[in-house]
LOZADREN-452542 format. One record per residue: residue number from 1; y, x, z of N, C-alpha, C in turn; residue in three letters. Coordinates in nm, 2 decimals. Layout:
// residues N
NODE  num     n.y     n.x     n.z    ca.y    ca.x    ca.z     c.y     c.x     c.z  residuo
NODE  NUM       Y       X       Z       Y       X       Z       Y       X       Z      ALA
...
// end
This chain:
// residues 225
NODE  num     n.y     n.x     n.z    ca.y    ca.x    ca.z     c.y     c.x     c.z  residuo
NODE    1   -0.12    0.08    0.00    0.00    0.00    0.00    0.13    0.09    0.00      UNK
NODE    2    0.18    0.07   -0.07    0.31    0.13   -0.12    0.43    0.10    0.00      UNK
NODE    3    0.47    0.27    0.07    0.52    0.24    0.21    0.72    0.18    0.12      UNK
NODE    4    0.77    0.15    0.19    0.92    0.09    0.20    1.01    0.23    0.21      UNK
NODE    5    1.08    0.19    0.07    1.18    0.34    0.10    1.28    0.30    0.18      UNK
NODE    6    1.37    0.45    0.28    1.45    0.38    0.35    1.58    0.40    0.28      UNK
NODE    7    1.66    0.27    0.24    1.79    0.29    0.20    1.90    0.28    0.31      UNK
NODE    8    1.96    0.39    0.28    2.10    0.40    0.38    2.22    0.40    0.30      UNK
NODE    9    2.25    0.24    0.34    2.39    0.16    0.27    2.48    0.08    0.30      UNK
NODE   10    2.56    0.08    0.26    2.70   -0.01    0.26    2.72   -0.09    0.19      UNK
NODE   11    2.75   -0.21    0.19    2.82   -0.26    0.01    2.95   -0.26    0.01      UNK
NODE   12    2.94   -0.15   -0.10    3.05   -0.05   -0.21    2.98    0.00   -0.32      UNK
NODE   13    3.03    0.00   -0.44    2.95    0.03   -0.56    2.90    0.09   -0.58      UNK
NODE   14    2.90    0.22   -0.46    2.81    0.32   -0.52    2.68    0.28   -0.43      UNK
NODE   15    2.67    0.19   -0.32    2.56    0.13   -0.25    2.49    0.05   -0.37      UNK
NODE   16    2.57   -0.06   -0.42    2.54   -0.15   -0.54    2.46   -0.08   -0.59      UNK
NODE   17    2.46    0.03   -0.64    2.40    0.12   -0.77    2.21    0.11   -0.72      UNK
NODE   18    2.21    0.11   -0.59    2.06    0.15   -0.53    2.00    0.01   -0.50      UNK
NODE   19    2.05   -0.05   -0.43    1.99   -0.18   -0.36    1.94   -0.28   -0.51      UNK
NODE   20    2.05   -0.29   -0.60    2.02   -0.33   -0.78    1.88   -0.23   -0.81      UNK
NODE   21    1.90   -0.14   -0.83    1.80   -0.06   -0.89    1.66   -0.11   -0.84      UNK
NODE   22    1.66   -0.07   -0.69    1.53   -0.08   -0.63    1.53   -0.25   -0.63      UNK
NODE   23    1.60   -0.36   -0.62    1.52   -0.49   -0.66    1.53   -0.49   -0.76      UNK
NODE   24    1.57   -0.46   -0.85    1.53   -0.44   -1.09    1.37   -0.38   -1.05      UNK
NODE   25    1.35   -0.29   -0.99    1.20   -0.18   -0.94    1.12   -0.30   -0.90      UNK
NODE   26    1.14   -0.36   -0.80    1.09   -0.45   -0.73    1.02   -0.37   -0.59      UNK
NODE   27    1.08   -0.28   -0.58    1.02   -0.17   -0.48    1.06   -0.23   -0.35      UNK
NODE   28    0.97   -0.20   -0.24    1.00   -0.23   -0.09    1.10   -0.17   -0.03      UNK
NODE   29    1.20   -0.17    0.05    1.26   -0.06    0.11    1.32   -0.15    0.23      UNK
NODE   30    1.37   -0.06    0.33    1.39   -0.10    0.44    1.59   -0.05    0.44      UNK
NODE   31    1.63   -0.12    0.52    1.79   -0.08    0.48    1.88   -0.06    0.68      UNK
NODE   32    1.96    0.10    0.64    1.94    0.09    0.74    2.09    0.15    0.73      UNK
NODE   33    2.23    0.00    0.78    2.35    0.01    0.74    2.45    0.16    0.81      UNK
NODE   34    2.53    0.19    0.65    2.58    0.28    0.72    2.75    0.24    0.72      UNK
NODE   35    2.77    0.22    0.88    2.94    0.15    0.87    3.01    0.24    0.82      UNK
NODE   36    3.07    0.26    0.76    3.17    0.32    0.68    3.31    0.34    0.80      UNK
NODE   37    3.31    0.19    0.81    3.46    0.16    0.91    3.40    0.19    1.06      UNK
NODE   38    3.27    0.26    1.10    3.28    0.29    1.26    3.27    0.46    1.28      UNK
NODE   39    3.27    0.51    1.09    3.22    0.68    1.08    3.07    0.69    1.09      UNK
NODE   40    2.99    0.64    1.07    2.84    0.65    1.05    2.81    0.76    0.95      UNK
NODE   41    2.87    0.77    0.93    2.82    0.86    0.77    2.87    0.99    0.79      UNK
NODE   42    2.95    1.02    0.96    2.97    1.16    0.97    2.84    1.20    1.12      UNK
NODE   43    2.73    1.05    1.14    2.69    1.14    1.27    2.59    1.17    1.21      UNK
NODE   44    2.52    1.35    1.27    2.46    1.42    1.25    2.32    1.37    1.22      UNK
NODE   45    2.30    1.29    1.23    2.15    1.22    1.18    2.20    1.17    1.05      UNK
NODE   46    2.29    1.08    1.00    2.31    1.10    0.87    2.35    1.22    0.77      UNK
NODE   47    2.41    1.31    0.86    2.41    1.44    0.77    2.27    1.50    0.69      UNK
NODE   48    2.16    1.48    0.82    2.06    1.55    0.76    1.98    1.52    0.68      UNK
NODE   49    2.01    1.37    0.62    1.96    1.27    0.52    2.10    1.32    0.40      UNK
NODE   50    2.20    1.32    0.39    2.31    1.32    0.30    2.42    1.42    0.39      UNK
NODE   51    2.42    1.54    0.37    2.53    1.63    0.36    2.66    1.60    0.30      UNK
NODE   52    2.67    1.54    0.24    2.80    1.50    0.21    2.87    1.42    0.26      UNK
NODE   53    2.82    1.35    0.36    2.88    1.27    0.44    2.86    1.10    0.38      UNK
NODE   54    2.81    1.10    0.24    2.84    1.00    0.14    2.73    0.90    0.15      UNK
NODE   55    2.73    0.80    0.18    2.59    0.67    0.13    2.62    0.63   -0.02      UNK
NODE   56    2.51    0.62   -0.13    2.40    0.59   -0.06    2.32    0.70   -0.02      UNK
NODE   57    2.22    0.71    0.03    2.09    0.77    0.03    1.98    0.69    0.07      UNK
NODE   58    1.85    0.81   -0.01    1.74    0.66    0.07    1.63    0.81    0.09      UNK
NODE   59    1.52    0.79    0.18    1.41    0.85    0.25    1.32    0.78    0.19      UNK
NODE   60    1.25    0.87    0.07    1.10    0.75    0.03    1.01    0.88    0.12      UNK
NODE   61    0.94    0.74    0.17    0.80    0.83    0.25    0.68    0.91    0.12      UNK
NODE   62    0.72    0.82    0.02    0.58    0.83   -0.06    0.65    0.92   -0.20      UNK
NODE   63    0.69    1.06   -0.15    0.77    1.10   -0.26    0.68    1.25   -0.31      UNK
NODE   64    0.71    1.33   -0.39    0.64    1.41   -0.44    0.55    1.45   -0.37      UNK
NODE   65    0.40    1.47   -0.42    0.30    1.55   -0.39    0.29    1.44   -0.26      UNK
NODE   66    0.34    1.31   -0.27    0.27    1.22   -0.11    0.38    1.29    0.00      UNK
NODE   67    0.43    1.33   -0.03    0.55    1.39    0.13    0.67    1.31    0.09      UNK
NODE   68    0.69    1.31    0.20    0.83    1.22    0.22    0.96    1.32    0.16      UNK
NODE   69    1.04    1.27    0.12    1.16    1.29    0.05    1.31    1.20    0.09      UNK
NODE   70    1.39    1.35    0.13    1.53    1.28    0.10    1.62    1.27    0.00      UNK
NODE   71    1.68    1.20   -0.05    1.78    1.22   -0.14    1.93    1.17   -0.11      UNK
NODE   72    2.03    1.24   -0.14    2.18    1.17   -0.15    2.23    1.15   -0.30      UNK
NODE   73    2.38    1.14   -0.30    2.40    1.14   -0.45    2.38    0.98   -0.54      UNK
NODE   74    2.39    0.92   -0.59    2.40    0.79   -0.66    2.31    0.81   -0.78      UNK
NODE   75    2.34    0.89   -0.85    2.31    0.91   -0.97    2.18    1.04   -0.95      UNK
NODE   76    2.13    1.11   -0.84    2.01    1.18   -0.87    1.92    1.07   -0.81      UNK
NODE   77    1.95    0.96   -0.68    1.85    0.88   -0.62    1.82    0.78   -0.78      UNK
NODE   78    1.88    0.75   -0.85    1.92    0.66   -1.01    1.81    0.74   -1.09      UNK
NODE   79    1.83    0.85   -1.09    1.70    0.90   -1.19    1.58    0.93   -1.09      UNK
NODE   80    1.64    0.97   -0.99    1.42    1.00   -0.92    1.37    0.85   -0.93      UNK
NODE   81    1.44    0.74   -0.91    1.40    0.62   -0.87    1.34    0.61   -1.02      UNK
NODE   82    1.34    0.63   -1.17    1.33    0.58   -1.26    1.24    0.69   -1.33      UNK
NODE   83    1.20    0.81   -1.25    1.11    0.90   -1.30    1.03    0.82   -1.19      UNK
NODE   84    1.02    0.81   -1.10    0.88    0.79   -0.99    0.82    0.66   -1.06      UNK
NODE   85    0.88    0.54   -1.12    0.84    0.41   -1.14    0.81    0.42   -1.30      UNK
NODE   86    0.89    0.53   -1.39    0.85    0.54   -1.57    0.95    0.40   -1.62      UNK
NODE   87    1.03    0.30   -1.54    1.12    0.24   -1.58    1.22    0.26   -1.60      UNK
NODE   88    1.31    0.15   -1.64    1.45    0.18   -1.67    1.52    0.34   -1.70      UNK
NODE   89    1.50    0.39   -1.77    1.50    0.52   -1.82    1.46    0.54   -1.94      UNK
NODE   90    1.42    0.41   -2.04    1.40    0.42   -2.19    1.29    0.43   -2.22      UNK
NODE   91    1.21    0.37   -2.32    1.08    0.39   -2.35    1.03    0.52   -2.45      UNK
NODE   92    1.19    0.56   -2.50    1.14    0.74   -2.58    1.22    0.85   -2.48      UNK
NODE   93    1.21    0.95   -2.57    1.28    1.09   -2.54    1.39    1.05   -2.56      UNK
NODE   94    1.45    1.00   -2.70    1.60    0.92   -2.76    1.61    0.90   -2.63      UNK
NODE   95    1.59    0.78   -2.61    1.64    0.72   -2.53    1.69    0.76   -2.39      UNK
NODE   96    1.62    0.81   -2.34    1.63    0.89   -2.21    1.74    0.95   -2.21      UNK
NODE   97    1.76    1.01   -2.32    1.86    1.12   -2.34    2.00    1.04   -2.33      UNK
NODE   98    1.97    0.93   -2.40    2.05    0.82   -2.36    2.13    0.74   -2.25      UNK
NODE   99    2.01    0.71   -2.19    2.07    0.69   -2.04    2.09    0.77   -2.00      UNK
NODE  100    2.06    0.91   -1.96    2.14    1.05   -1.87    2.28    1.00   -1.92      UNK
NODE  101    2.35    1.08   -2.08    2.45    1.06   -2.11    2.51    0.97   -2.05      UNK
NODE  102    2.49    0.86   -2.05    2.62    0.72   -2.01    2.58    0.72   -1.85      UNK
NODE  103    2.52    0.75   -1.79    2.45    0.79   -1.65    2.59    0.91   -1.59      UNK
NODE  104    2.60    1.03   -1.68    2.70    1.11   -1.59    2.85    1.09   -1.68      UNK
NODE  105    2.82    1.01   -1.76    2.98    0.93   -1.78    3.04    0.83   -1.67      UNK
NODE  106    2.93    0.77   -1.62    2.94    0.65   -1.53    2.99    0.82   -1.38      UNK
NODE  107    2.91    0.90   -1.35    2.92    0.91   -1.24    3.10    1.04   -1.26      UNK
NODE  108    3.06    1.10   -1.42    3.22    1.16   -1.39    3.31    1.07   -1.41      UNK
NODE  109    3.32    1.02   -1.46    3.46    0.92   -1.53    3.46    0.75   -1.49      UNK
NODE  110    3.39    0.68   -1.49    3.41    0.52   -1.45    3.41    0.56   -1.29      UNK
NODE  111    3.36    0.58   -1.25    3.31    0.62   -1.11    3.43    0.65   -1.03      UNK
NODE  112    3.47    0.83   -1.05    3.62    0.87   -0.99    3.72    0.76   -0.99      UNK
NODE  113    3.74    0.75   -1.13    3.91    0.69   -1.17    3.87    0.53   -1.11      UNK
NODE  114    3.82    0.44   -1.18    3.79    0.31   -1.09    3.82    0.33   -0.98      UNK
NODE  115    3.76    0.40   -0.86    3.77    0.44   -0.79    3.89    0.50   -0.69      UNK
NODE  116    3.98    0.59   -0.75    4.14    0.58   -0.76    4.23    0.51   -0.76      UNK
NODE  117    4.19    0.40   -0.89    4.30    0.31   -0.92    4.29    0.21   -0.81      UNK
NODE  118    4.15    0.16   -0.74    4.17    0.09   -0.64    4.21    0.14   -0.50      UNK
NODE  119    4.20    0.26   -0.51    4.29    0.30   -0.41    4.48    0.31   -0.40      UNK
NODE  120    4.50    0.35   -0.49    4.64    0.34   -0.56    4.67    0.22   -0.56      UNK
NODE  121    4.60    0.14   -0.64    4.65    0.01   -0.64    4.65   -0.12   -0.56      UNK
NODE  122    4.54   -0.11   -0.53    4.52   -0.21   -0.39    4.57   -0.17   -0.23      UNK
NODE  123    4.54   -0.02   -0.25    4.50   -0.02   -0.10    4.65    0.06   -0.04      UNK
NODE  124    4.67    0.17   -0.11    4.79    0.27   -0.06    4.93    0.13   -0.04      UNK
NODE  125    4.93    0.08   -0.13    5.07   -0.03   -0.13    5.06   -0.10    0.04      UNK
NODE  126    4.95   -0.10    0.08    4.92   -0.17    0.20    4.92   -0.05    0.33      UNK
NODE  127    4.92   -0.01    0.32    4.87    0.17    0.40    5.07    0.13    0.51      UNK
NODE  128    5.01    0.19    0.58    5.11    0.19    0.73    5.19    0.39    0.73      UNK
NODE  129    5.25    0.40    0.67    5.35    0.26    0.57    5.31    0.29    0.44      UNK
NODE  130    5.37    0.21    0.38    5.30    0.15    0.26    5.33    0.28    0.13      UNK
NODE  131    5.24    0.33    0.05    5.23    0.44   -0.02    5.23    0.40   -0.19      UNK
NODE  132    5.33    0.37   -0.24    5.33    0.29   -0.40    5.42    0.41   -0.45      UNK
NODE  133    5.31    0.47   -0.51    5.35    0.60   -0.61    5.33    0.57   -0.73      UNK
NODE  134    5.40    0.54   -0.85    5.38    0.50   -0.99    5.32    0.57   -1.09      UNK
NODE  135    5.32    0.69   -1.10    5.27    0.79   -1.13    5.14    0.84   -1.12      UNK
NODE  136    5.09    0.81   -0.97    4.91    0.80   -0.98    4.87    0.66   -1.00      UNK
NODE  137    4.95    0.54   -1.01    4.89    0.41   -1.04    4.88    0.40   -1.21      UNK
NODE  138    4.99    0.48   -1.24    4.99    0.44   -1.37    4.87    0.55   -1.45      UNK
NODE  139    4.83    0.67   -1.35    4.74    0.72   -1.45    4.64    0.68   -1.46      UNK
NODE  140    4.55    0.62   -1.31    4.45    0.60   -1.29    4.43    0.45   -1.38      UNK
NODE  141    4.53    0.39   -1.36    4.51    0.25   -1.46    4.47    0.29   -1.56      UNK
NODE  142    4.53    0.33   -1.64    4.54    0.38   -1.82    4.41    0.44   -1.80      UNK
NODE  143    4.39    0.55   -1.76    4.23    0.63   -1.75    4.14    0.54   -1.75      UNK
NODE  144    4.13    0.43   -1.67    4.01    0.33   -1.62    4.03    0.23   -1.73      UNK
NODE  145    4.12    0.25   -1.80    4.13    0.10   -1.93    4.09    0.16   -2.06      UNK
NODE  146    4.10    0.29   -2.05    4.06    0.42   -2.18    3.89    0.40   -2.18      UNK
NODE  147    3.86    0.44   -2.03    3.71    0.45   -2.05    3.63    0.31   -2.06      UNK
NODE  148    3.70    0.18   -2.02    3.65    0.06   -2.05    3.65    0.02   -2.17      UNK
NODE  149    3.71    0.10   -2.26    3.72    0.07   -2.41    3.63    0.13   -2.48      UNK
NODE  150    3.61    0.28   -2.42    3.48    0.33   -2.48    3.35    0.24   -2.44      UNK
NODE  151    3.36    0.21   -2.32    3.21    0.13   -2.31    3.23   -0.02   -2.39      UNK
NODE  152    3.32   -0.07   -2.43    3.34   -0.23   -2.50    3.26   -0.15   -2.66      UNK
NODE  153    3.34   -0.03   -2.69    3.30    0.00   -2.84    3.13    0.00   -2.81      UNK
NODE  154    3.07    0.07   -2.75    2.94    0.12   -2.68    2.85   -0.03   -2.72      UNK
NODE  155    2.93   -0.13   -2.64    2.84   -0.22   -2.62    2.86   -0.31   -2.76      UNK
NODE  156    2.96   -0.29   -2.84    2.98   -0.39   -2.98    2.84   -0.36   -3.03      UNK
NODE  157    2.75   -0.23   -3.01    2.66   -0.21   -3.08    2.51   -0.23   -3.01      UNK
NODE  158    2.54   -0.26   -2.89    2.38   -0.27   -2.82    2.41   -0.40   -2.75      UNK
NODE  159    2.28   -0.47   -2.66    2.32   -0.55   -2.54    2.34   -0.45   -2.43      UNK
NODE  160    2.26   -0.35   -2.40    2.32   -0.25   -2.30    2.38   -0.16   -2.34      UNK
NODE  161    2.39   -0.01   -2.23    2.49    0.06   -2.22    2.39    0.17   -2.37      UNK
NODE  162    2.31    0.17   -2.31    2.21    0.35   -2.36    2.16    0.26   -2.44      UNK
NODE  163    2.12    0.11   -2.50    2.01    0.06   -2.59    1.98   -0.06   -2.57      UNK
NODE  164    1.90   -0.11   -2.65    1.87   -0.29   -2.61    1.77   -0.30   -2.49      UNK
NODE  165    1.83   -0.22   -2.39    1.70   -0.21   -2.27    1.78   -0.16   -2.17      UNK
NODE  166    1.73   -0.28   -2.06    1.83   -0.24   -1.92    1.78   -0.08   -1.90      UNK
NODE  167    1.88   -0.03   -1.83    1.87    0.09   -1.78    1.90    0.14   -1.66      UNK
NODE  168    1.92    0.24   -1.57    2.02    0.29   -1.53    2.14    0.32   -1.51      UNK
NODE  169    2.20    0.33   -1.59    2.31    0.39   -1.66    2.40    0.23   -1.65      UNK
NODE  170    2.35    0.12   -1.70    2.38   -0.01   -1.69    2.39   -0.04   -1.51      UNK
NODE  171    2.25    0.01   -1.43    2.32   -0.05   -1.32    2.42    0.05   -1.26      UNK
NODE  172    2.43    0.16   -1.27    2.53    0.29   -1.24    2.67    0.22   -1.27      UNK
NODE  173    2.69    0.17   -1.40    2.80    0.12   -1.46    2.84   -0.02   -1.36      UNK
NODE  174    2.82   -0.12   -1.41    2.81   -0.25   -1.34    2.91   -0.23   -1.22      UNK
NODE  175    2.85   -0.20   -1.14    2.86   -0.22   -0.99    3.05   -0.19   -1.02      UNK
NODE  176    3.12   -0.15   -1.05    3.26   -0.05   -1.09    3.32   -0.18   -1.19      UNK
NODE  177    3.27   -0.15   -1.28    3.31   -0.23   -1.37    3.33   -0.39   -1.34      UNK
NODE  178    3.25   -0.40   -1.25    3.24   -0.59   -1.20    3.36   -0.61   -1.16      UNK
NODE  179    3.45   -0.48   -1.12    3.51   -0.50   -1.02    3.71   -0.48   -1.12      UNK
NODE  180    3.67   -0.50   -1.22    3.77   -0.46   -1.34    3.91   -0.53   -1.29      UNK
NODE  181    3.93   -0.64   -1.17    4.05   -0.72   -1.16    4.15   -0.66   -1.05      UNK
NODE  182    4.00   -0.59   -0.99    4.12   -0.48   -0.84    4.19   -0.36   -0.92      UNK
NODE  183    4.14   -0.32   -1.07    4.17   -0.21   -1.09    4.25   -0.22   -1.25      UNK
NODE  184    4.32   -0.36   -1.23    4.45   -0.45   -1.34    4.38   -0.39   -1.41      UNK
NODE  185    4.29   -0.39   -1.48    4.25   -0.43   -1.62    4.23   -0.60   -1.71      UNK
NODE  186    4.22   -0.57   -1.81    4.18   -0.66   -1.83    4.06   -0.70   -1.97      UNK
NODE  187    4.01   -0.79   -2.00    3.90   -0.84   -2.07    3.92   -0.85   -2.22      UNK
NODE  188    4.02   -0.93   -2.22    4.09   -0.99   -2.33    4.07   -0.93   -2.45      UNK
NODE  189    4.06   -0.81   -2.46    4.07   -0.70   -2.56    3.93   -0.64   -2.60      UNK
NODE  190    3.83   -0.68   -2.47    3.71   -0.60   -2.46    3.61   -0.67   -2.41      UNK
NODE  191    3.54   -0.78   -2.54    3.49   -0.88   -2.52    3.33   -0.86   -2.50      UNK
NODE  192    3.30   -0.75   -2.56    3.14   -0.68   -2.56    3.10   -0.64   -2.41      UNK
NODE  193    3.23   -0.60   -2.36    3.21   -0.53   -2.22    3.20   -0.67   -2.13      UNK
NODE  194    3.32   -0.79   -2.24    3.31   -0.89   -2.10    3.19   -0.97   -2.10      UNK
NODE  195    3.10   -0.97   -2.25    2.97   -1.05   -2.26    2.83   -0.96   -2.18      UNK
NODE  196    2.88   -0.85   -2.14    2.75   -0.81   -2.09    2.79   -0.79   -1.93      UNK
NODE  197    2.92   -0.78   -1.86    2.92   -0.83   -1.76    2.86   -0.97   -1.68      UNK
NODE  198    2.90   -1.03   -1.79    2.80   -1.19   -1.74    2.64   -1.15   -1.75      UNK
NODE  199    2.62   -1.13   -1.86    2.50   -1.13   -1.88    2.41   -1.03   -1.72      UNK
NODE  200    2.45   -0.94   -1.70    2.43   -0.86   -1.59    2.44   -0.91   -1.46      UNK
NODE  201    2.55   -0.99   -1.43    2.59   -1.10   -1.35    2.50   -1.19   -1.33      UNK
NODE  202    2.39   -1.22   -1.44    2.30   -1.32   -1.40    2.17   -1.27   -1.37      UNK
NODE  203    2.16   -1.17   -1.38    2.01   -1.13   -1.33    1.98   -1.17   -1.21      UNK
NODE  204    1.86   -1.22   -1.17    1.87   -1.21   -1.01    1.83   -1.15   -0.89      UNK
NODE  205    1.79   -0.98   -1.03    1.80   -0.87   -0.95    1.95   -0.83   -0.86      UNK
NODE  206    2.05   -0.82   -0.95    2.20   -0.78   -0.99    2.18   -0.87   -0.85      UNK
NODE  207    2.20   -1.02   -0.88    2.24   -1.10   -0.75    2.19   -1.07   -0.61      UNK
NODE  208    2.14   -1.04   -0.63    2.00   -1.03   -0.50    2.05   -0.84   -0.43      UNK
NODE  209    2.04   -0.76   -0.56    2.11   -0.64   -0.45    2.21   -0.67   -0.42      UNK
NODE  210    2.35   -0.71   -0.50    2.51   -0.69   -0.50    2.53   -0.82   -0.36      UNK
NODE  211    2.44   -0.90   -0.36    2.46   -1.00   -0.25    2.43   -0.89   -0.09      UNK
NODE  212    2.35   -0.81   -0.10    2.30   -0.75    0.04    2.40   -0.73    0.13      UNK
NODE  213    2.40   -0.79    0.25    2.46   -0.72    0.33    2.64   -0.77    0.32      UNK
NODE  214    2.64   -0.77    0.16    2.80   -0.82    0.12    2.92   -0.88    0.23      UNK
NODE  215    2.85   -0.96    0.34    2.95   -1.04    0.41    3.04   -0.88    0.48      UNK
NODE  216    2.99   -0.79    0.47    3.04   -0.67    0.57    3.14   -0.61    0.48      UNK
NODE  217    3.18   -0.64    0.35    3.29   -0.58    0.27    3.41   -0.56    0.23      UNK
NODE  218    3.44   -0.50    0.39    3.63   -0.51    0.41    3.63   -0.37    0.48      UNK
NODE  219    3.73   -0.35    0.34    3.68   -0.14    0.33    3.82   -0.12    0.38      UNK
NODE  220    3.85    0.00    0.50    4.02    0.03    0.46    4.02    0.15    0.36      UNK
NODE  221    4.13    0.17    0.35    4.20    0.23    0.27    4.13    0.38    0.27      UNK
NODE  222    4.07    0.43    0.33    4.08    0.58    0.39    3.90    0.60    0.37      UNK
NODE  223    3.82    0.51    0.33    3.69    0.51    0.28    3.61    0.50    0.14      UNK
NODE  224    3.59    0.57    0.16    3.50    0.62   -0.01    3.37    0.56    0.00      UNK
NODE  225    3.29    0.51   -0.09    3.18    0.50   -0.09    3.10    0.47   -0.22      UNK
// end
C-alpha cells in the first residue's frame, strides 16, 4: 500500500502548484500546514525539510530505492512527482522537453513578476505606511502582461501549455495566472489564455487542491509563498 506523501503547505500559488498535482496524481498525502503569518517556515524543523525557508515541500516516505525523501522548491517537487508516477510529463521525449521549457518559464518569469506585481500593487499601497511606487508597479504590470501574451499565443495553438495534454507546466502555470485581476491585467486581448483558464477551473482536480485549506488565505504583505 502506497504510504501518504507529506505535504507541507499553505494556500498560495506556489502551495496550489503541489496539492493540484498530487490530486491530478491521485496520490495519498497527508498535509501538514505551514502558517506563513505565525513564521513556520523559519522553525528549525521546517528548515530541515526546505532550507530555504519556502513551502511547498513534501517528504515521500516511498522515494528512491524505497527510502524516504525530501524535497523543496515548486518546480523540482513538479518534476520528481511526474517522474515517480510516468504522468503528466508528456507521453514522448518532444514532449517532455516540452513541459521542462514552459515548466522554468512558469518558475523564472510568471512566477517572480506575478508575484511582484501583487506585491506592488495590492499590497505595498496598504503597507503602514503605505508604499505606492509607480515605477515598480508599472514594471511589474507590463512584464506580467508581456509574459501573459506569450502564453495566450502558446495556447492559440494547443488546449494546454506544452501540448494537447495536461501537464505540469499547466498546473505550475494556473495557480499565478488564476490570479490575473490582483495583478490588473486583463483577458480581453487574450482569449486562448482566458479559454483555458476556465477549462482548468473546472477540473475537479484543480478544484479539489486550490479549494485546500483555502479558508486560511489572508497573506500580509511581507510573505512570499
Amino acid at each position: 500500500m502506497t504510504q501518504p506523501i507529506d505535504l507541507y503547505y499553505w494556500p498560495t500559488p506556489n502551495g496550489w502548484k503541489i496539492s493540484i498535482a498530487l490530486e491530478e496524481l491521485g496520490l495519498p498525502y497527508t498535509v501538514h500546514l505551514v502558517n506563513l503569518r505565525a513564521g513556520d517556515q523559519h522553525k528549525p524543523e521546517f528548515l530541515k525539510i526546505s532550507p530555504n525557508n519556502r513551502m511547498p515541500a513534501i517528504v515521500d516516505p516511498d522515494g528512491p530505492d524505497g527510502a524516504s525523501i525530501a524535497i523543496f522548491e515548486s518546480g523540482a517537487i513538479l518534476q520528481y512527482l511526474a517522474r515517480k508516477t510516468g504522468k503528466l510529463c508528456g507521453p514522448t521525449e518532444r514532449d517532455r522537453i516540452a513541459v521542462d521549457q514552459w515548466l522554468m518559464w512558469q518558475m523564472g518569469g510568471v512566477g517572480p513578476m506575478a508575484g511582484q506585481a501583487h506585491h506592488f500593487l495590492k499590497f505595498a499601497p496598504n503597507a503602514d505606511p503605505p508604499q505606492v511606487l509607480p515605477y515598480a508597479m508599472d514594471r511589474y504590470r507590463s512584464e506580467t502582461a508581456r509574459l501573459y501574451g506569450v502564453l495566450d499565443r502558446q495556447l492559440a495553438q494547443h488546449a494546454f501549455v506544452a501540448g494537447d495534454f495536461l501537464s505540469i507546466a499547466d498546473i505550475a502555470i494556473w495557480p499565478w495566472a488564476s490570479l490575473w485581476e490582483g495583478q490588473q491585467q486583463t483577458l480581453e486581448d487574450k482569449p486562448h489564455m482566458a479559454r483555458w483558464l476556465e477549462a482548468m477551473a473546472a477540473r475537479p482536480a484543480v478544484q479539489r487542491g486550490h479549494a485546500l485549506h483555502l479558508d486560511l488565505r489572508v497573506t500580509p504583505p511581507s510573505v512570499r509563498g
